[in-house]
N, C-alpha and C positions, 0 to 999 in steps of 0.2 A: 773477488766476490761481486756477484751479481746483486743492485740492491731494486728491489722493484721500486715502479714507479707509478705512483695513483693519475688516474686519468679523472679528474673534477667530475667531467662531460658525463661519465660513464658511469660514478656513482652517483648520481642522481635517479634516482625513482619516483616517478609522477602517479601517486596512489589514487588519485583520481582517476586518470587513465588508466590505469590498470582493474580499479575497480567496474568501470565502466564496460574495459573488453571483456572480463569476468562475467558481468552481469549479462552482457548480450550471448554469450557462448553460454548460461544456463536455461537464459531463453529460448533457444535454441533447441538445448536440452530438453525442456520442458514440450516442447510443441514433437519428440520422440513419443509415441506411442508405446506403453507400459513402462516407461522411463518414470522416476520418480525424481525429481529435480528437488534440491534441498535449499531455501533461501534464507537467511537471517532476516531479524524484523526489517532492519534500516530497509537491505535488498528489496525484499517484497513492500514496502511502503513507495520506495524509487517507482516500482512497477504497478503504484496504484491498485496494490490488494485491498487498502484500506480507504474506501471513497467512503463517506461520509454521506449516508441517506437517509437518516432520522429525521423525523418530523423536526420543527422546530421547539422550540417552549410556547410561543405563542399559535402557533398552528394545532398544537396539543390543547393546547386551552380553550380554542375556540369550536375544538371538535365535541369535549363535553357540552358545550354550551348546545349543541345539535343534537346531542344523546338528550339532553334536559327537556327539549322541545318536543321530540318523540313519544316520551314517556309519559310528559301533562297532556298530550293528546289522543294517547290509548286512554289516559284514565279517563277521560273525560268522554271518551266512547262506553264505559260500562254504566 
């Protein structure tokens, strides 16, 4: 009887790598015309779907202060 033999080398899977050629062959994908390419969050976060363009807190804050300024100065035209 033959008994097999595990090769170390061979069962290793580099999920990193794998995910990586994944991603590039959906990108791929995606740049097909009427292809609808399908990503998981992680995926589409990798590929920077999700930039982050919001105002700040304090750039929001100071934009009311510009509304308040507008508005004592129509009234102060009637």
């Amino acid at each position: 009887m033959i008994t097999p033999q595990n090769n170390p080398e061979q069962d290793i899977f580099d999920d990193a790598k794998n995910a990586d050629e994944v991603l590039k062959e959906k990108l791929a994908d995606a740049m097909t015309p009427g292809y609808q390419a399908e990503f998981d969050p992680d995926e589409a976060e990798r590929c920077g779907a999700f930039v982050e363009e919001a105002l700040s807190e304090e750039d929001a804050a100071e934009s009311v202060v510009d509304l308040d300024d507008g508005v004592a100065a129509s009234e102060q035209e009637i």
